[in-house]
N, C-alpha and C positions, 0 to 999 in steps of 0.2 A: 504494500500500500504506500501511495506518496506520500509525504513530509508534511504536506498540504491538507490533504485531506485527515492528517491525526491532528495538524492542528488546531483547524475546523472541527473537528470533535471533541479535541477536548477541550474547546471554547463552548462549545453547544450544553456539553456535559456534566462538566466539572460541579456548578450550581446545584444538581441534583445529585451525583454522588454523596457529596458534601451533607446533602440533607437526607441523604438515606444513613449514610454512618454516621450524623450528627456531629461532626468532630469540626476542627476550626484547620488550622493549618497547623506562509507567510507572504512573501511577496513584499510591495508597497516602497517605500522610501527605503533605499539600503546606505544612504548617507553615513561616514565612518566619523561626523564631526557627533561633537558630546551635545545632548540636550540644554535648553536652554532651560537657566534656573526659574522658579516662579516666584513669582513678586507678589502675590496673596500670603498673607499671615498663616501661620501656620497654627492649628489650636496648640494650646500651652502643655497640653499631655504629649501632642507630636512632637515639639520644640525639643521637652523634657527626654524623649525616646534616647537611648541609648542601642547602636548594631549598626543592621547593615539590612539595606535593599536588596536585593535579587529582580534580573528582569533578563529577559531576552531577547535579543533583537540582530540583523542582520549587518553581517561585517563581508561584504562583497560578495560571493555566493554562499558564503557560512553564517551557521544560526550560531550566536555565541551569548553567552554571560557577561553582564554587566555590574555590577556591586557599586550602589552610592548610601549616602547615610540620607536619613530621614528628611534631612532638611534639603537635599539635596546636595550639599557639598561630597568632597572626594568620588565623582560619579568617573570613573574608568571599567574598559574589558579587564575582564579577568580571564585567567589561567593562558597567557599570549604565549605560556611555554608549551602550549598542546596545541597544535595545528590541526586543522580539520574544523569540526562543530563542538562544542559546549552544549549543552542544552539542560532543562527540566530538572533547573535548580529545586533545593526542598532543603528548610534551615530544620537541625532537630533542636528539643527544647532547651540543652546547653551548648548553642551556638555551634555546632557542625554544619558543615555544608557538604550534602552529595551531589550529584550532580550527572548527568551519561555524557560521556564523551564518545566521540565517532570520531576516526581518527581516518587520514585519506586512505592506509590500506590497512587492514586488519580486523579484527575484533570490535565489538561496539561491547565498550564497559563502565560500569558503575565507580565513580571517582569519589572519596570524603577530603576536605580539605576545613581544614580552618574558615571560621566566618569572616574573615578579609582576605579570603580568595589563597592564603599560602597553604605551601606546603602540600598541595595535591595530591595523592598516593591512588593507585588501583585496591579496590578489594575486591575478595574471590576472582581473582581475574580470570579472563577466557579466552581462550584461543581459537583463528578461525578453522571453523568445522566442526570445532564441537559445541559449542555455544556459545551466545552473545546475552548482554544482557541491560535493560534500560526500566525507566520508567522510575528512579529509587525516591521510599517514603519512608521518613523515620518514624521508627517507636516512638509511643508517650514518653520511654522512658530513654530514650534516648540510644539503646543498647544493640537494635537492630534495625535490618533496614529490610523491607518489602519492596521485590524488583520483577517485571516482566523477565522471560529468558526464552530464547529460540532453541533449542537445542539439535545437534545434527548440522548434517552440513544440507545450504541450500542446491537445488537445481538449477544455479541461474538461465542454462541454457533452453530449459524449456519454462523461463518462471514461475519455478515453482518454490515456495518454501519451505525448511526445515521438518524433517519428521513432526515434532511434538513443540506444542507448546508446552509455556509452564509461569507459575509463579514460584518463586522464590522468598524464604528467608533467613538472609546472612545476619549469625550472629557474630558482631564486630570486634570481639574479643578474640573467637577462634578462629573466622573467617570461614565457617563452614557454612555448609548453602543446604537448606531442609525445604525440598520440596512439597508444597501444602497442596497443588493442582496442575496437574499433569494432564494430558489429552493428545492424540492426533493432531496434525495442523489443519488436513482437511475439514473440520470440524467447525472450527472460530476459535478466535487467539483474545485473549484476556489482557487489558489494557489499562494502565491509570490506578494502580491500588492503593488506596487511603487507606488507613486504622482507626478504628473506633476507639472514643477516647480511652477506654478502659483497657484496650490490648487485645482484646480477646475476639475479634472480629476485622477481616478486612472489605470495604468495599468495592469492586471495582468494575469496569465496563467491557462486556465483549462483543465484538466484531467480527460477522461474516461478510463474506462479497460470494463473487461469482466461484463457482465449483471450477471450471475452467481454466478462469486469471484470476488467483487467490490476490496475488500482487497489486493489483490495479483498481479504481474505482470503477464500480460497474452499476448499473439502475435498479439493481438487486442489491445493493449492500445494505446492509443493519445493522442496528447493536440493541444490545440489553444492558441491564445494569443487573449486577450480584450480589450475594454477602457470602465470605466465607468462615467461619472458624481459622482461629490460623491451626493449629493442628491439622486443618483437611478437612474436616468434618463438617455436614451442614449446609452442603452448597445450596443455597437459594436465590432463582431467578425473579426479582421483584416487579420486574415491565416484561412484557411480550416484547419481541421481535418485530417492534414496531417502528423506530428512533430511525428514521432514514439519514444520510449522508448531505442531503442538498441540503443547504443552509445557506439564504441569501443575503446573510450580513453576516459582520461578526468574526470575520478572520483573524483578526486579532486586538487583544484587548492594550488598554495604555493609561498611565495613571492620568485623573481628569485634575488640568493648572492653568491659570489662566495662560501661561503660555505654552502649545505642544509639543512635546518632545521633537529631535530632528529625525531620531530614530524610533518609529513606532515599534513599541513593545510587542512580542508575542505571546510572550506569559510573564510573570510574575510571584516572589514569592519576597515572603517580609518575618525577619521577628528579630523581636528587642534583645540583644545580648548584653554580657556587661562586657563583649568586648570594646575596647578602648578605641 
């Protein structure tokens, strides 16, 4: 599936996951100058914020990471050591940042780095053919992280994808990877997994397309949204097979100033750290 079309879903999406797990947290202008700051006041609680923004937006053909502080100053790309894409930042609640990076040849893997962008590292890393792996959501408790995984190697030459989907959970301590939903690819591939606040639950959205061109947007494609136990257990499909692909607005979202960013955001992600 294009890059385009997940992002247009999970724009469409995101709002109603979010309220099925209850929990809190392209195209256009690819301009590489820095947004302009806003001249609107900021409420006294934002001012007071201490961390770091998350947003992403496009750095010539690449989706990449940007990190600025709340008021908007120190607004720079981050991770300019990893060439390729950045994407689908997610702060956990003692200031980690994971993050997927796609790198131009290789693996697609799940990055943690410090909440001002240093210090980048791979965890559970993957190699290509056997698996790849995106989408990363931290625990409540900070300890683990919930990631889509392709597993197997793709057919590119007749477009087809990887044997099996899967979700994934890396516990960041050992770095080991427990798969909680496993399936065929032919099937529909599970996308976007949030955690309930309490731990014990993920939410997340799954996608079919055409039986044909799995790869591609087709007039046929759908999703649903889930919940899973994270042990496995539990799978429940809470919408039908109904959530089509076409969506005629909404590509991508950007925070609202009185003056527009030069680079429109794709996604977004925010929380208070006491980092400095």
């Amino acid at each position: 599936m294009t890059l385009s079309a997940r992002l247009r879903t999970a724009v469409a999406l995101c709002a109603l996951l979010l309220l099925a797990a209850a929990c809190s947290g392209g195209g256009g202008d690819r301009d590489a100058s820095a947004p302009a700051a806003t001249t609107r006041p900021l409420p006294a609680s934002l001012a007071a914020a201490r961390g770091w923004l998350a947003y992403s937006t496009f750095i010539g053909d690449n989706d990449r990471i940007h990190l600025t502080r709340p008021d908007g100053s120190q607004d720079h790309q981050a991770f300019t050591e990893l060439p390729g894409e950045a994407i689908r930042a997610d702060f956990s609640h003692d200031g980690q940042l994971a993050f997927e990076y796609r790198p131009p040849d290789g693996a697609i893997n799940v990055y943690v780095a410090k909440a001002d962008g240093s210090g980048a590292r791979v965890i559970a890393k993957c190699v290509w053919g056997k698996c790849e792996r995106g989408f990363p959501a931290w625990s409540p408790d900070s300890k683990s992280l919930a990631t889509t995984a392709e597993l197997g190697k793709p057919d590119l030459a007749r477009e087809r994808p990887p044997p099996e989907f899967a979700i994934g959970i890396i516990d960041l301590a050992t770095q080991q990877v427990r798969y909680i939903l496993k399936h065929p690819s032919r099937q529909w591939q599970p996308q976007l997994p949030r955690w309930s606040p309490d731990g014990r639950k993920l939410v997340f959205y799954g996608w079919r397309a055409s039986k044909d061109r799995p790869f591609e947007e087709s007039p046929d494609a759908e999703a649903a949204v889930f919940t899973v136990n994270v042990d496995g257990s539990g799978l429940k499909q809470l919408t039908p097979w109904q959530l089509r692909w076409a969506i005629p607005t909404g590509r991508r979202t950007a925070p609202r100033s009185s003056a527009p960013p030069t680079r429109p955001a794709t996604s977004m992600s925010a929380r208070a750290t006491s980092t400095p």
